[in-house]
N, C-alpha and C positions, 0 to 999 in steps of 0.2 A: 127743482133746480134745473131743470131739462128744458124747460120754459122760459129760465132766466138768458136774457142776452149775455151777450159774450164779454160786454165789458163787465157787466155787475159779478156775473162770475168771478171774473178777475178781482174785483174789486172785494169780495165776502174772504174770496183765497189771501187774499194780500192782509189781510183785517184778520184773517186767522193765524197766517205766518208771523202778524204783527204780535196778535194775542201769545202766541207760541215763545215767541223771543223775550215779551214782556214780563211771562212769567218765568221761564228761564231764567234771563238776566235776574229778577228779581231773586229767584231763588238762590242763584251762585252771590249774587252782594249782596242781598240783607240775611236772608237765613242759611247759606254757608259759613258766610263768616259770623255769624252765630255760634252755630254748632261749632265753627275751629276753635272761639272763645269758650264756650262752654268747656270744652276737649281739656284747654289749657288750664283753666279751670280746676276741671277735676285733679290736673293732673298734680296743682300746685295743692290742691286739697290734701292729697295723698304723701305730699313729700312733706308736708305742714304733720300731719297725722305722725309718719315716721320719726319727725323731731321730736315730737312731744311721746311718744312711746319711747322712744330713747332718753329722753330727758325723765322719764318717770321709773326708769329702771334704775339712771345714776343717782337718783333718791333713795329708790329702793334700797343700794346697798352702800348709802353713806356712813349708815351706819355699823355695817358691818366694818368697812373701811378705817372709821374711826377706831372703831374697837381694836381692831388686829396694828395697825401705827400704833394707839396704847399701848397695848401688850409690848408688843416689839420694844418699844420706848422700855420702857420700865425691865426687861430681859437687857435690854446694854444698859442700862444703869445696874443692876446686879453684876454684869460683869463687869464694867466698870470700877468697880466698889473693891472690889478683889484683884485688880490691877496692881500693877508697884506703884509705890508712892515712899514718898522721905529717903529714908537709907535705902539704897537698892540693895547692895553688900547684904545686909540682915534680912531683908525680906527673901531675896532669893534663896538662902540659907535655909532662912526657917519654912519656906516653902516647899523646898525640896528636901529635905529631912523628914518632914512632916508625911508627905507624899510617901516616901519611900519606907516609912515605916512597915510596910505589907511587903518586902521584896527584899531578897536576899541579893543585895546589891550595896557597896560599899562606896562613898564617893568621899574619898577626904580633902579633895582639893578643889577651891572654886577661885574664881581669880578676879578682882573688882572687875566692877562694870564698864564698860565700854559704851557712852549715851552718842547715840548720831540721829538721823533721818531713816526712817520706815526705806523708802527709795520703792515701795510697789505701787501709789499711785500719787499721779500729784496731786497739791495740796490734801496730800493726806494729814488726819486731824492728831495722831499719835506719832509722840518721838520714839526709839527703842532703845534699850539698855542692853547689851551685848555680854553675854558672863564663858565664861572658858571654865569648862570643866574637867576632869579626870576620876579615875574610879577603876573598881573591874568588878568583875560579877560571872558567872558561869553563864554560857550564849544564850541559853533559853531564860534563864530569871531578866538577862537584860532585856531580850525582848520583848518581853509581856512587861517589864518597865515602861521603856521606851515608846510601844502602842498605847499603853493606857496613860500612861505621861499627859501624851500631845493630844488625845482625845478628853482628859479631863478637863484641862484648860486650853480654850481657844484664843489667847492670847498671846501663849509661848508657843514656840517654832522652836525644833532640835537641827542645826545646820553644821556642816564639812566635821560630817564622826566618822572618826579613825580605831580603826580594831587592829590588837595586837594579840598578840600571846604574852600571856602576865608576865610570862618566866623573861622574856627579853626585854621587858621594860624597866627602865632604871629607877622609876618615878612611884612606881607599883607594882614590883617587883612582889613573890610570895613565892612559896613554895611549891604549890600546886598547879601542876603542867592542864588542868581544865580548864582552867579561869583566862580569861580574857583581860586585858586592859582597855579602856576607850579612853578614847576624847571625843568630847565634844564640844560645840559651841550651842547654847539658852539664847534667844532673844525674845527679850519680853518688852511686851506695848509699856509704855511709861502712861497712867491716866492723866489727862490734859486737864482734867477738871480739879485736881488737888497738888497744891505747890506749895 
């Protein structure tokens, strides 16, 4: 190359700077944007990949899914079933007499039913039947009533109970200055499903 004249020099330089650029350029527009395809590619591979592991998991536990709604299902239809229905007057009676068999707690007054709207969510699917009670009982037998009451059945709610002392009550008055008088008010779901 020491040999070569000054233009041809120039001219092998210029032919190499050319070849330099040619494959440069080539490299950034055909195989850059390649690889950025590729890139994208994989990238949509991966979130494709992700769907489908998710979509194979909500298989996996449809059936679990199913199962536990059946269940469910069939638990509010037995409590359903045991709900008031016809006479509410007699059902509440005989439900709470029935109940109270185990409990030294005396209730001789119940007062018909009072039927309105639930009012806890809207359109909720149960009307309720409202009953006014009265009774007395020594504090701790009411008690252990009253908890195991509202825990046995999840349908009745015990709402605005008033405690007296027996002996001042006109209604339930007794002899024995331990005994207690209450009121209270029962509200029970009315089942929507028997009319």
């Amino acid at each position: 190359m020491k040999n070569l004249p000054k233009e041809k020099k120039e001219r092998i330089a210029l032919i190499a700077i050319g070849t330099i650029v040619v494959i440069v350029g080539t490299w950034y527009g055909m195989i850059g944007a390649q690889e950025r395809k590729l890139e994208e590619t994989r990238k949509n591979v991966k979130e494709q990949q992700t769907r489908v592991d998710n979509g194979n998991r909500l298989i996996a536990i449809t059936a679990d899914v199913e199962r536990r709604v059946g269940a469910s299902g069939k638990k509010l239809e037995d409590i359903e079933a045991d709900m008031a229905t016809g006479d509410m007057y007699s059902w509440i009676i005989l439900k709470v007499n029935k109940f109270k068999a185990g409990y030294k707690v005396e209730i001789p007054q119940f007062s018909r039913e009072i039927t309105g709207e639930v009012g806890v969510l809207p359109k909720f699917p149960y009307k309720a039947a409202t009953f006014n009670v009265r009774g007395t009982a020594y504090f701790h037998d009411f008690g252990r009533f009253l908890a195991d009451f509202e825990n046995t059945f999840p349908y009745l709610r015990v709402q605005n109970l008033e405690l007296d002392p027996a002996s001042s009550s006109s209604a339930t008055s007794t002899d024995d200055p331990e005994k207690i008088a209450f009121r209270l008010e029962i509200v029970a779901l009315i089942n929507p499903n028997t009319r």
